[in-house]
C-alpha positions as CSV (number, residue, x, y, z in Angstrom):
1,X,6.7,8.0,-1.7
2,X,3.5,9.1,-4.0
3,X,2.8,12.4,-4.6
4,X,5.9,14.2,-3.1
5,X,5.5,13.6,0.6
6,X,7.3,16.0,3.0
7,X,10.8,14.8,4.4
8,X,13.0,17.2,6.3
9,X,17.2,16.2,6.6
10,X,19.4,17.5,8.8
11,X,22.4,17.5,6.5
12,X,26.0,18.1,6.2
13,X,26.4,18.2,2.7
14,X,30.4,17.0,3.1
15,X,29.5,13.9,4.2
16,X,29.0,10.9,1.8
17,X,26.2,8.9,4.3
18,X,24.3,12.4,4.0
19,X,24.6,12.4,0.5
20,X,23.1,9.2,0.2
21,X,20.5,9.7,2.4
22,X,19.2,12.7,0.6
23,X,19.6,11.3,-3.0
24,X,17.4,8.3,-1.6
25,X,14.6,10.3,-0.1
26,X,14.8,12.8,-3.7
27,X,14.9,9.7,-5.8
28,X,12.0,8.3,-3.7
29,X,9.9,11.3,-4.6
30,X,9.5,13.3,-1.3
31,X,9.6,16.9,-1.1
32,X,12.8,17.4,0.8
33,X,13.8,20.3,3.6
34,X,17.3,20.6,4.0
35,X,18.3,21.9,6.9
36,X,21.8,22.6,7.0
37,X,22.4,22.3,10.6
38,X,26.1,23.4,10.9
39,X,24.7,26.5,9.2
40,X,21.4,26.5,10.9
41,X,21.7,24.8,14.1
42,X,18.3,23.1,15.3
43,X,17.8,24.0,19.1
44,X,18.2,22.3,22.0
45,X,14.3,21.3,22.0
46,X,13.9,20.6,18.0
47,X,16.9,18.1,18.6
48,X,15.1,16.4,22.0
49,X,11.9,16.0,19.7
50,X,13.4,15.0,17.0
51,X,14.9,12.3,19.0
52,X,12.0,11.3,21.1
53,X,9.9,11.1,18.4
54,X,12.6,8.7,16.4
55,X,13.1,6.5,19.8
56,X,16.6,7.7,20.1
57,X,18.5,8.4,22.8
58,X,20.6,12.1,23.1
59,X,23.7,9.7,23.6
60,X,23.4,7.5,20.9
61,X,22.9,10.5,18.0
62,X,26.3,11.6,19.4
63,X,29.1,11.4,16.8
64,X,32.0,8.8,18.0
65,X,34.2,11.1,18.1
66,X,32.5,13.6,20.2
67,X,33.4,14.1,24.0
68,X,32.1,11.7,26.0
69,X,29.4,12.8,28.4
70,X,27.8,11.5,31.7
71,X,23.8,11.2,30.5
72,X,21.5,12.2,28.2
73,X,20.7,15.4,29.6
74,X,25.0,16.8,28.9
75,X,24.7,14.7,25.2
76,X,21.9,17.4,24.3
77,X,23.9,20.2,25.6
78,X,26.4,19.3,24.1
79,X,24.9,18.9,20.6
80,X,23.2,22.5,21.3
81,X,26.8,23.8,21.8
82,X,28.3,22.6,19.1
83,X,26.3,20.9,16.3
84,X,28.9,19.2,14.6
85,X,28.9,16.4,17.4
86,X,25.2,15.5,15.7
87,X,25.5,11.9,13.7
88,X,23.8,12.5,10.3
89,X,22.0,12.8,8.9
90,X,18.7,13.0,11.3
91,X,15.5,12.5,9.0
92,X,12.1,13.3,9.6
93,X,8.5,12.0,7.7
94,X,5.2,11.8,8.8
95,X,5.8,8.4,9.5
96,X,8.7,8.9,12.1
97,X,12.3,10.1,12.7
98,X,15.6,7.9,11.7
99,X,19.7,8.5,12.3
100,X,19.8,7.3,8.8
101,X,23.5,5.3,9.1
102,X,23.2,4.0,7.2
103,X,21.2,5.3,4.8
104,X,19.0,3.1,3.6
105,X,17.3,3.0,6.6
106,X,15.5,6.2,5.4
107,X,13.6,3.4,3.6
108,X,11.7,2.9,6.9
109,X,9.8,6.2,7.5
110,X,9.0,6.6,3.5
């Protein structure tokens, strides 16, 4: 990634595929936003762009072990209620938006 181009990761530091995905965008060379979002949750719209913008549907960036829920509409709620149902990490370059799991699919949007 020449000359330090931006990335932002939503990131739960306690989780290893996280981890990964992080060291491979810093080790890459971008210039990395960390966004702790059990800390700092992103809102209900930052998480439906996000998505949209990364082709991903509410229901499929839900963790597996998260309630289940009857459409895309109650997945987003849900993630707005309680972040930790979010799978990570969520990255975000100029070039798109990836549910990096695994992680070296970060290697597509650098």
């Amino acid at each position: 990634m020449a000359g330090g181009a931006a990335a932002t990761i939503y990131h739960n530091p306690r989780c290893a595929k996280s981890r990964e995905a992080l060291a491979l965008l810093r080790d890459a060379g971008a210039d990395v936003t960390v966004v702790e979002y059990l800390k700092t949750p992103p809102s209900r719209d930052t998480i439906a762009a996000l998505l949209a913008r990364g082709g991903i549907a509410p229901r499929d960036a839900l963790r597996r072990d998260a309630p289940a829920v009857a459409d895309d509409a109650a997945a987003l709620d849900l993630m707005t209620r309680d972040p930790a149902t979010i799978e990570r990490p969520l990255v975000e370059t100029a070039k798109g938006v990836r549910l990096a799991r695994p992680p070296a699919l970060v290697r597509e949007i650098l």
